[in-house]
N, CA, C and O atoms as a GROMACS GRO file, in nm:
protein
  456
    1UNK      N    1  -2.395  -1.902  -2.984
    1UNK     CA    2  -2.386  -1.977  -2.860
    1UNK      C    3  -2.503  -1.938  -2.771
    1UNK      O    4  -2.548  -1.823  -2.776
    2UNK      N    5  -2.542  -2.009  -2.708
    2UNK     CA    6  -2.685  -1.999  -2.607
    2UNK      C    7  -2.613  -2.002  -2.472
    2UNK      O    8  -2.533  -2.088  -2.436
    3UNK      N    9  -2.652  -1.898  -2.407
    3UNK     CA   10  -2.632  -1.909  -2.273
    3UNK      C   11  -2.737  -1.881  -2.187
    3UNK      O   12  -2.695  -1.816  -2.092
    4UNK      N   13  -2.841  -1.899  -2.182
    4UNK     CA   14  -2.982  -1.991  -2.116
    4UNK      C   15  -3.034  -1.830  -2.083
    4UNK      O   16  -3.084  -1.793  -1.977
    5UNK      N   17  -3.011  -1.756  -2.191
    5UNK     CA   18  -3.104  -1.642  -2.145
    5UNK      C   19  -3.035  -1.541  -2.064
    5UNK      O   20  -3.098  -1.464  -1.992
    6UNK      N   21  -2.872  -1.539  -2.076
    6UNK     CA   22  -2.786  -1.461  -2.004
    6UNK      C   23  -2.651  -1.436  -2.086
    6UNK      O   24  -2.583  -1.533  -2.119
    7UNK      N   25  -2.604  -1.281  -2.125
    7UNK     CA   26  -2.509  -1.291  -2.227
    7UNK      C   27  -2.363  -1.268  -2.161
    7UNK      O   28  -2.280  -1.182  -2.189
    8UNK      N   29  -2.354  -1.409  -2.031
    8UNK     CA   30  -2.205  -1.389  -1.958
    8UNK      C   31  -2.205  -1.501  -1.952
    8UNK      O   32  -2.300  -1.579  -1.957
    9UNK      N   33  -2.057  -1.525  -1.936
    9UNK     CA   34  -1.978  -1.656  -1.933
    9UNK      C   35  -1.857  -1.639  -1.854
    9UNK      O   36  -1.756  -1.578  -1.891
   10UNK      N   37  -1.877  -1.708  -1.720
   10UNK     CA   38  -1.809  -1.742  -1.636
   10UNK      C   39  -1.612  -1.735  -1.708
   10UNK      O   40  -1.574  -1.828  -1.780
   11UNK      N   41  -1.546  -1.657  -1.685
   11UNK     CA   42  -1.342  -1.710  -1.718
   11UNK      C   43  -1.300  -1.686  -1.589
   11UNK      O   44  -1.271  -1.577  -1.542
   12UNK      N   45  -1.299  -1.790  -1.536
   12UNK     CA   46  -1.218  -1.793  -1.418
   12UNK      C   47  -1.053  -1.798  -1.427
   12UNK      O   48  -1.001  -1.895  -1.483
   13UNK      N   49  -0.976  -1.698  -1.373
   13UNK     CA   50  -0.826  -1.673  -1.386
   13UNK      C   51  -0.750  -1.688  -1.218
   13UNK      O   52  -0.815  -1.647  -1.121
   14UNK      N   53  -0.620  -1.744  -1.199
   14UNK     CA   54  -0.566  -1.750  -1.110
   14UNK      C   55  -0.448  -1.714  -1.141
   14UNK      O   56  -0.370  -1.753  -1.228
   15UNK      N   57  -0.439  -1.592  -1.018
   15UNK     CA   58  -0.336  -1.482  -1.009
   15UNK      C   59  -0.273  -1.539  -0.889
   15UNK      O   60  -0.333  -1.593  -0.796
   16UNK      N   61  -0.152  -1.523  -0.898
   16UNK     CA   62  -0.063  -1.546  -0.764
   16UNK      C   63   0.107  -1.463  -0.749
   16UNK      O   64   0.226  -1.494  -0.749
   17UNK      N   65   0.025  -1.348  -0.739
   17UNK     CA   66   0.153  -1.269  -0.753
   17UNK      C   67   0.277  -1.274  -0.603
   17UNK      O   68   0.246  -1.305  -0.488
   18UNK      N   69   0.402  -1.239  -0.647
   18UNK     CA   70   0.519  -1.282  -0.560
   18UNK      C   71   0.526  -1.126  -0.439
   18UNK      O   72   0.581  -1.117  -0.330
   19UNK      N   73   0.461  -1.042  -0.505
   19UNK     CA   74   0.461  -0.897  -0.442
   19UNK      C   75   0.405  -0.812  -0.464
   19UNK      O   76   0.383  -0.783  -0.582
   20UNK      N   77   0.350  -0.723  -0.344
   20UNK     CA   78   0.267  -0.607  -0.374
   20UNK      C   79   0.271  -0.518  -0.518
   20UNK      O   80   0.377  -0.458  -0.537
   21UNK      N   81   0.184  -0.506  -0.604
   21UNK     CA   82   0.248  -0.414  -0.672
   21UNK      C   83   0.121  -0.403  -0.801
   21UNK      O   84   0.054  -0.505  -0.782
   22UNK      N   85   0.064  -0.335  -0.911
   22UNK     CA   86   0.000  -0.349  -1.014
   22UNK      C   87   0.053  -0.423  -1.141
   22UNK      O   88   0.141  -0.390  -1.221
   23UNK      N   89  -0.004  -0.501  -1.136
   23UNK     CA   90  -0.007  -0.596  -1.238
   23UNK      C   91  -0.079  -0.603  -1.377
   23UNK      O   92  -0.190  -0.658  -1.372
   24UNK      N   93  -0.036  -0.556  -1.507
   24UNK     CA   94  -0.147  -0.536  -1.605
   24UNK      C   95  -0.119  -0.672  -1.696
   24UNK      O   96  -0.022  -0.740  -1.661
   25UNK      N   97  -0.218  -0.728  -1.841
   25UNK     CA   98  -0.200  -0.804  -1.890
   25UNK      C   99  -0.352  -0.798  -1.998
   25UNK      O  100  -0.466  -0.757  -1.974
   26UNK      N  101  -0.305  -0.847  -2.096
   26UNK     CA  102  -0.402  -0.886  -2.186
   26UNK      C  103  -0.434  -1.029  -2.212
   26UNK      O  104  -0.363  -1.128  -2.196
   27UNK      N  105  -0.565  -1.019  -2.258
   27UNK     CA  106  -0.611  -1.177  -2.279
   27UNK      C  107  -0.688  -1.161  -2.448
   27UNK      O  108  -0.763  -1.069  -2.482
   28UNK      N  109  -0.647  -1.266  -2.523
   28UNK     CA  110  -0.704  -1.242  -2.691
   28UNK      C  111  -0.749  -1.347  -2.667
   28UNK      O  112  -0.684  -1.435  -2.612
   29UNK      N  113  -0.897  -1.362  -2.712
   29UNK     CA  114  -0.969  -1.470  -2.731
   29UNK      C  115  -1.044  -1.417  -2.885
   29UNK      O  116  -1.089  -1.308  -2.921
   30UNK      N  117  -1.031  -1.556  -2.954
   30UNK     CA  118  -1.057  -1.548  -3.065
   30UNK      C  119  -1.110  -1.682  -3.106
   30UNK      O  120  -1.064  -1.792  -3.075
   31UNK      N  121  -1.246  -1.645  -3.208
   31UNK     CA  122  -1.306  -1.794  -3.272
   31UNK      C  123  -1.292  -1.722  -3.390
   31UNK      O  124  -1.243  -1.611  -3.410
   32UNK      N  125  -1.352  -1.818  -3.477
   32UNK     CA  126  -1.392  -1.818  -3.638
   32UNK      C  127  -1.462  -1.693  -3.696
   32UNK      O  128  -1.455  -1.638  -3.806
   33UNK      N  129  -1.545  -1.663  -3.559
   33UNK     CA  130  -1.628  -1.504  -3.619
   33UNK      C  131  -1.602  -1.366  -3.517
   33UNK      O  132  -1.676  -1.268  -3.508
   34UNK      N  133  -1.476  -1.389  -3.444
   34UNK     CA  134  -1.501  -1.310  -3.343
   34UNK      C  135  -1.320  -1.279  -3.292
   34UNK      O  136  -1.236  -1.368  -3.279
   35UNK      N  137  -1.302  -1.166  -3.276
   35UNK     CA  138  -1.191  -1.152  -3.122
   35UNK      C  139  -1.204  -1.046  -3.084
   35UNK      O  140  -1.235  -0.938  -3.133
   36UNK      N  141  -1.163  -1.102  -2.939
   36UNK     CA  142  -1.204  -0.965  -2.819
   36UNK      C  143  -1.036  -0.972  -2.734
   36UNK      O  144  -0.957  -1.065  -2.718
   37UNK      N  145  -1.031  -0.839  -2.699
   37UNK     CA  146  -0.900  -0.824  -2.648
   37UNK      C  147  -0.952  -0.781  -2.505
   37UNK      O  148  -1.036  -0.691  -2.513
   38UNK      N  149  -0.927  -0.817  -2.393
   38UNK     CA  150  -0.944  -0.799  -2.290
   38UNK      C  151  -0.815  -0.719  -2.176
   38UNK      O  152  -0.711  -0.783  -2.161
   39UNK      N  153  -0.828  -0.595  -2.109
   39UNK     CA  154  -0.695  -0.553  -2.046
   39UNK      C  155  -0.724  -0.565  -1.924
   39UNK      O  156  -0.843  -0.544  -1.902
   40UNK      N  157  -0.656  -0.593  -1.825
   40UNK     CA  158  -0.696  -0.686  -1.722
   40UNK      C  159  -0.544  -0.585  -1.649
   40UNK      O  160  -0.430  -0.560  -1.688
   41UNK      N  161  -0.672  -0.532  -1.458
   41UNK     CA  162  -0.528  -0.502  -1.400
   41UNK      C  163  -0.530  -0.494  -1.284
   41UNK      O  164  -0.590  -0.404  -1.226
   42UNK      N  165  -0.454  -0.603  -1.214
   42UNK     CA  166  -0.447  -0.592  -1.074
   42UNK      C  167  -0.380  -0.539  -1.005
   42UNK      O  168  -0.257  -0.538  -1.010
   43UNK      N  169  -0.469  -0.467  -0.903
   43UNK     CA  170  -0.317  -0.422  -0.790
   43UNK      C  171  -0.367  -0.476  -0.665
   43UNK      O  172  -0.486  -0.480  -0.633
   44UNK      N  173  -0.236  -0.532  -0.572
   44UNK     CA  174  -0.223  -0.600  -0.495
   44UNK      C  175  -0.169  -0.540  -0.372
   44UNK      O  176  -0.063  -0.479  -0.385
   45UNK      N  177  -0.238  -0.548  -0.221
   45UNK     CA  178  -0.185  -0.442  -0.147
   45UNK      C  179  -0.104  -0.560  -0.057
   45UNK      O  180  -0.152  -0.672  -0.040
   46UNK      N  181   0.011  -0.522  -0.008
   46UNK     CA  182   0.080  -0.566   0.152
   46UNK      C  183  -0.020  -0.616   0.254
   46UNK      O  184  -0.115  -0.546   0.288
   47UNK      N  185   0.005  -0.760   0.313
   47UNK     CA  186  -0.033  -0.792   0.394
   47UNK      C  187  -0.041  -0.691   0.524
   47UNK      O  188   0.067  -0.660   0.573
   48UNK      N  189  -0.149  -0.642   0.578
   48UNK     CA  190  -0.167  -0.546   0.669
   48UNK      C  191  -0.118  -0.605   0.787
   48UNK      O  192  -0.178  -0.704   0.830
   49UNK      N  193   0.020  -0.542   0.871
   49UNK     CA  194   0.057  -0.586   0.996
   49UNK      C  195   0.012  -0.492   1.096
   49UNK      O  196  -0.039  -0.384   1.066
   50UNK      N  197   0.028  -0.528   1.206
   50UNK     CA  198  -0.004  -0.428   1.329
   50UNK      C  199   0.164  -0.355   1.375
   50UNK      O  200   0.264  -0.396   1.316
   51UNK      N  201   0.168  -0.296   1.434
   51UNK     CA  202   0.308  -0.246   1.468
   51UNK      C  203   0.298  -0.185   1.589
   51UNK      O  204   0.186  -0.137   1.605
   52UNK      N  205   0.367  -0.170   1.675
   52UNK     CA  206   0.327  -0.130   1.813
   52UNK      C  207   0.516  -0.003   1.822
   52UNK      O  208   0.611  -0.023   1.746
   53UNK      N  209   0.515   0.077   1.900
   53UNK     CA  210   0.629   0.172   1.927
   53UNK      C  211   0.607   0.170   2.009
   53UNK      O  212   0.489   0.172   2.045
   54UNK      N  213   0.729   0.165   2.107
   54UNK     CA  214   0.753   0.203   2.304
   54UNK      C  215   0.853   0.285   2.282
   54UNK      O  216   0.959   0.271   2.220
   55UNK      N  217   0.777   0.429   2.378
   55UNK     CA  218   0.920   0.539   2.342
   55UNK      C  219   0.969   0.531   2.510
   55UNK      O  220   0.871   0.541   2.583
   56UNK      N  221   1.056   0.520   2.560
   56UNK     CA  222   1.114   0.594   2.679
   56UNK      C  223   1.193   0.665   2.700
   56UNK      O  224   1.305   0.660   2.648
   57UNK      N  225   1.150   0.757   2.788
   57UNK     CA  226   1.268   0.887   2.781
   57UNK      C  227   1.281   0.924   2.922
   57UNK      O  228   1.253   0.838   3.005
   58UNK      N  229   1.315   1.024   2.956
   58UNK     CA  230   1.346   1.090   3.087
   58UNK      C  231   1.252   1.183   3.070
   58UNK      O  232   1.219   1.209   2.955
   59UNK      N  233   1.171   1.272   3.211
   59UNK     CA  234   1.101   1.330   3.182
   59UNK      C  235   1.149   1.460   3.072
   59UNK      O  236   1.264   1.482   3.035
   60UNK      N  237   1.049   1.524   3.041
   60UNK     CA  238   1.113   1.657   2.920
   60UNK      C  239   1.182   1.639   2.844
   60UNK      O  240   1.219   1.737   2.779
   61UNK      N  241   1.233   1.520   2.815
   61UNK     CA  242   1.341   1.499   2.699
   61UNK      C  243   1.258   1.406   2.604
   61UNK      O  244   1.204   1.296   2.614
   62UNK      N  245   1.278   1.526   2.487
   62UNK     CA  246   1.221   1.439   2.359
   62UNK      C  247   1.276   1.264   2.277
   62UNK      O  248   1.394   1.232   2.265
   63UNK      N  249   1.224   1.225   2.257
   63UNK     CA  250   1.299   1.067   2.180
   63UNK      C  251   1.230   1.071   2.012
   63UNK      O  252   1.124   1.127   1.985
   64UNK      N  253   1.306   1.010   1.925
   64UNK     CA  254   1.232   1.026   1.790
   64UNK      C  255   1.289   0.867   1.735
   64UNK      O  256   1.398   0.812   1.723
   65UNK      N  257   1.150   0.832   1.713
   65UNK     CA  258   1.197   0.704   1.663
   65UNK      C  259   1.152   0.710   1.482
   65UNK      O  260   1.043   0.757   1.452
   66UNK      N  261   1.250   0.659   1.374
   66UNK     CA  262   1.256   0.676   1.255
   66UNK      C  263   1.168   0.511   1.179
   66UNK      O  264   1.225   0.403   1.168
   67UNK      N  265   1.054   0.534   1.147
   67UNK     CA  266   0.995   0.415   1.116
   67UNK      C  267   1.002   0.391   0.947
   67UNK      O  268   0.968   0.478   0.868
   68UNK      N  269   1.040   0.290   0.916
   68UNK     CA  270   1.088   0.273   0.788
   68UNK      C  271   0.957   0.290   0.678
   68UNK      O  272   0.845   0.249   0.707
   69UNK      N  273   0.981   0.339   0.580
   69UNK     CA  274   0.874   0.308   0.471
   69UNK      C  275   0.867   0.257   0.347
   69UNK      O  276   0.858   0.333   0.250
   70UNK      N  277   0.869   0.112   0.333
   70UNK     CA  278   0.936   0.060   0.224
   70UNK      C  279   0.836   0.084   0.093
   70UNK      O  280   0.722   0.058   0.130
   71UNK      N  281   0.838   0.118  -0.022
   71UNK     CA  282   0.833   0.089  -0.125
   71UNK      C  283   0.844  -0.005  -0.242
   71UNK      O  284   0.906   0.006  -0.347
   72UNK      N  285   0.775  -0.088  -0.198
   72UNK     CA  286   0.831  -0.205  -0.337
   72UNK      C  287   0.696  -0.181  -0.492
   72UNK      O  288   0.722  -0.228  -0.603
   73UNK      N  289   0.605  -0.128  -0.474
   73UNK     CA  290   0.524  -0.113  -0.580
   73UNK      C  291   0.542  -0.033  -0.726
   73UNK      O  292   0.660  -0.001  -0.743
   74UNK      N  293   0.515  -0.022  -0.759
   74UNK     CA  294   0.521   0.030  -0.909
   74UNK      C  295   0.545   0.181  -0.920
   74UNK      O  296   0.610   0.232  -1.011
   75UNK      N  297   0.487   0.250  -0.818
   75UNK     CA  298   0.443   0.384  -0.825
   75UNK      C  299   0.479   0.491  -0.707
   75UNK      O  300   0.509   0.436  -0.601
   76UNK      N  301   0.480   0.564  -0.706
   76UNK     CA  302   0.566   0.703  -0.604
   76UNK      C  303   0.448   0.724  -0.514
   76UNK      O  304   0.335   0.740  -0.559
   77UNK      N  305   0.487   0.722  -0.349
   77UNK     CA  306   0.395   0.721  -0.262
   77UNK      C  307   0.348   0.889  -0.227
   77UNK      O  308   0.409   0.963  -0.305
   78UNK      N  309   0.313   0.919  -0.191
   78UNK     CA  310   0.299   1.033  -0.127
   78UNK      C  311   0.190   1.022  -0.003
   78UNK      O  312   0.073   1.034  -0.039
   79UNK      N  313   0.212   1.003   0.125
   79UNK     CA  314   0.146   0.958   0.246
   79UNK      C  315   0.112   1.144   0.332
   79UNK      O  316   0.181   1.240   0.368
   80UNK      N  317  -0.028   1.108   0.331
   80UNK     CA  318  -0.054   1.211   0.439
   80UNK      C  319  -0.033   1.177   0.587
   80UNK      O  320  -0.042   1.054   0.596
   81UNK      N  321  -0.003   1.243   0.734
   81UNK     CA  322   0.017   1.185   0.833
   81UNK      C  323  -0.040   1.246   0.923
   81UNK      O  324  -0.010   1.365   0.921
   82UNK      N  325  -0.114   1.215   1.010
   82UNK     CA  326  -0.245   1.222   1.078
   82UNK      C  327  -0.172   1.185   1.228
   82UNK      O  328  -0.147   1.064   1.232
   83UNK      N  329  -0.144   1.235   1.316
   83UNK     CA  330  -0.096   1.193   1.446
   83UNK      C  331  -0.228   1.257   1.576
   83UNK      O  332  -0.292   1.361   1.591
   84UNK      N  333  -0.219   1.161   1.627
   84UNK     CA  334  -0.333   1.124   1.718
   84UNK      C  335  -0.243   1.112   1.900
   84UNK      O  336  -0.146   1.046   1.938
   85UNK      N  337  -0.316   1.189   1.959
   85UNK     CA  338  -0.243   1.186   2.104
   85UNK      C  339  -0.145   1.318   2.115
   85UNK      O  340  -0.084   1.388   2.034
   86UNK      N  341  -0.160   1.316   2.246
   86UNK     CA  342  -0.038   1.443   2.296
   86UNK      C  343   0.064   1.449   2.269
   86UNK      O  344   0.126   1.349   2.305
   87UNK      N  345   0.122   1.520   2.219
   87UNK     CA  346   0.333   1.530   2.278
   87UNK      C  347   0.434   1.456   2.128
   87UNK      O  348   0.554   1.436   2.107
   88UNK      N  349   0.249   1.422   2.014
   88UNK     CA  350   0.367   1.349   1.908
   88UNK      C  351   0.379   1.409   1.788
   88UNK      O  352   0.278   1.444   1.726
   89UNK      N  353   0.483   1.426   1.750
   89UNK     CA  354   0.512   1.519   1.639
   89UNK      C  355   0.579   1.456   1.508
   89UNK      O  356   0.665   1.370   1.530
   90UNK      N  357   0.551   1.486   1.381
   90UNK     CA  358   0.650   1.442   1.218
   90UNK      C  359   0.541   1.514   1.172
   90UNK      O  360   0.437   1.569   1.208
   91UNK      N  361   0.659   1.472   1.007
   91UNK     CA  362   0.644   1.566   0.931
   91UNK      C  363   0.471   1.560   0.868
   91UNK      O  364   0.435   1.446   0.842
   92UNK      N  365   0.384   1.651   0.847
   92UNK     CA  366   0.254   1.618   0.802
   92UNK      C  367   0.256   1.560   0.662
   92UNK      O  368   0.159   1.487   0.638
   93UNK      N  369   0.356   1.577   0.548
   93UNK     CA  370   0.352   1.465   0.427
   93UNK      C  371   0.479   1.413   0.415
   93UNK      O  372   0.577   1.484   0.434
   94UNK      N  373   0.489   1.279   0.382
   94UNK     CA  374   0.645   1.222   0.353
   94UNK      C  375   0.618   1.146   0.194
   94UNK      O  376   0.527   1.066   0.178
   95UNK      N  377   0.698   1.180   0.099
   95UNK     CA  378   0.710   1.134  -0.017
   95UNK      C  379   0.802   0.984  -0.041
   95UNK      O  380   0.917   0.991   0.001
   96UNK      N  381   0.778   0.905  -0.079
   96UNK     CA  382   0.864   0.762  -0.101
   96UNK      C  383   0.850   0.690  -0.256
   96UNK      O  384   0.777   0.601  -0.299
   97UNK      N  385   0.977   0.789  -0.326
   97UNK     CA  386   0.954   0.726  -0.426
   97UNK      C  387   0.990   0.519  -0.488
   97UNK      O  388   1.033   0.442  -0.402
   98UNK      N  389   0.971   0.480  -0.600
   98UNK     CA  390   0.933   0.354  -0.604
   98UNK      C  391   1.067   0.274  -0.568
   98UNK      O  392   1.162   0.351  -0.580
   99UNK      N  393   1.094   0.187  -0.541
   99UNK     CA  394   1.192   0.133  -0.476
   99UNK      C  395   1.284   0.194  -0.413
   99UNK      O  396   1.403   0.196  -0.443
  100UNK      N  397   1.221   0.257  -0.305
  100UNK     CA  398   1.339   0.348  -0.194
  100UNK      C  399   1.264   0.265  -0.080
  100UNK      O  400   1.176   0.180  -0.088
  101UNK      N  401   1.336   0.326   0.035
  101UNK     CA  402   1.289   0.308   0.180
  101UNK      C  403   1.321   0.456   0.251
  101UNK      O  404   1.435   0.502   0.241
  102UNK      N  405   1.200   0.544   0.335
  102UNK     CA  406   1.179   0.629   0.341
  102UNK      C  407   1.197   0.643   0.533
  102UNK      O  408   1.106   0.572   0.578
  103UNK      N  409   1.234   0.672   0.586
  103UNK     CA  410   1.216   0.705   0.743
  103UNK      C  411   1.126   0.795   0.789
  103UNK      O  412   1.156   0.914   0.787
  104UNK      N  413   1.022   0.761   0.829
  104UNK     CA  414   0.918   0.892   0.881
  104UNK      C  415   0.940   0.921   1.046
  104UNK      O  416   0.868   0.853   1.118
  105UNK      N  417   1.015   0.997   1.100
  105UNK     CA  418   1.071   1.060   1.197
  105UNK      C  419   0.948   1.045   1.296
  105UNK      O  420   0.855   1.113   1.254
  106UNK      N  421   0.932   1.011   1.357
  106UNK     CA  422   0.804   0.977   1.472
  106UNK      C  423   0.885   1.086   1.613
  106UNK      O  424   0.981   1.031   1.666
  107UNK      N  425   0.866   1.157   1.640
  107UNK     CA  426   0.881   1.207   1.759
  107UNK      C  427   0.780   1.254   1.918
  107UNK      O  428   0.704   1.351   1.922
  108UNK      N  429   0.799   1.179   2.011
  108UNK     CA  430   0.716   1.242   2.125
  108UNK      C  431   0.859   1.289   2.237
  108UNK      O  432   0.968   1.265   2.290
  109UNK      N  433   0.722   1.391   2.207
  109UNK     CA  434   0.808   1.505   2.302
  109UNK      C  435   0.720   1.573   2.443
  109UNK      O  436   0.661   1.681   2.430
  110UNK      N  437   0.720   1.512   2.547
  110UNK     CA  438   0.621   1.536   2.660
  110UNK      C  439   0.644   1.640   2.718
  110UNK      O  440   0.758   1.687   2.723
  111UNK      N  441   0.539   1.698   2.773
  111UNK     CA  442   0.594   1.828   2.816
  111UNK      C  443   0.592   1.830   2.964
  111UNK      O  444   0.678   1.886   3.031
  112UNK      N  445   0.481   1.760   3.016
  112UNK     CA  446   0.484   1.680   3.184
  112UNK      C  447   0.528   1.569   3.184
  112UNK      O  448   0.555   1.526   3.072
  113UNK      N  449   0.555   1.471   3.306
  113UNK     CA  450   0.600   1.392   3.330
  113UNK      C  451   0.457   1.312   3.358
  113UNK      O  452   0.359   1.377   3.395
  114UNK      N  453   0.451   1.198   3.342
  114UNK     CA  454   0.286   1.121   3.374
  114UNK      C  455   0.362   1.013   3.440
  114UNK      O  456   0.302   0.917   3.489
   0.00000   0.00000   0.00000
């Protein structure tokens, strides 16, 4: 086969998966002098939302709000947690294995009143 001086050929595939998650699959293409097995694997992330938390409390009194962590993918999460700003505290790793839902304990705890 001649391909004008270039040894690729365009296979265009349409994926339309129902949910986040890795997706593997094979493709056999085969002629008269030839087959090639192809392993093919997508992973697909969650539409990225924004999320906003309003804590109110009384002054000095801590509030902890429990933010869910769903799991629907293939594989066991393990999230590092990075908290940014005064007065807020959880746990520094939370584990979520594959189809659970995990609560990561969000707590601010002020120590002045603003």
């Amino acid at each position: 086969v001649f391909l004008g001086g270039n040894d690729t050929v365009e296979f265009p595939i349409k994926f339309t998966p129902k949910h986040a998650g890795c997706y593997h699959c094979q493709i056999l293409l085969k002629s008269s002098s030839d087959i090639r097995v192809y392993e093919i694997e997508c992973v697909v992330n969650a539409d990225q939302a924004d999320a906003q938390v309003e804590f109110l409390t009384p002054a000095f009194q801590a509030v902890t709000q429990e933010i869910p962590i769903n799991n629907i993918s293939s594989e066991d999460w393990k999230f590092e947690a990075i908290l940014e700003g005064k007065c807020f505290h959880g746990p520094p790793v939370i584990n979520v294995p594959v189809g659970e839902t995990v609560p990561y304990p969000l707590t601010f705890k002020p120590v002045t009143e603003s």
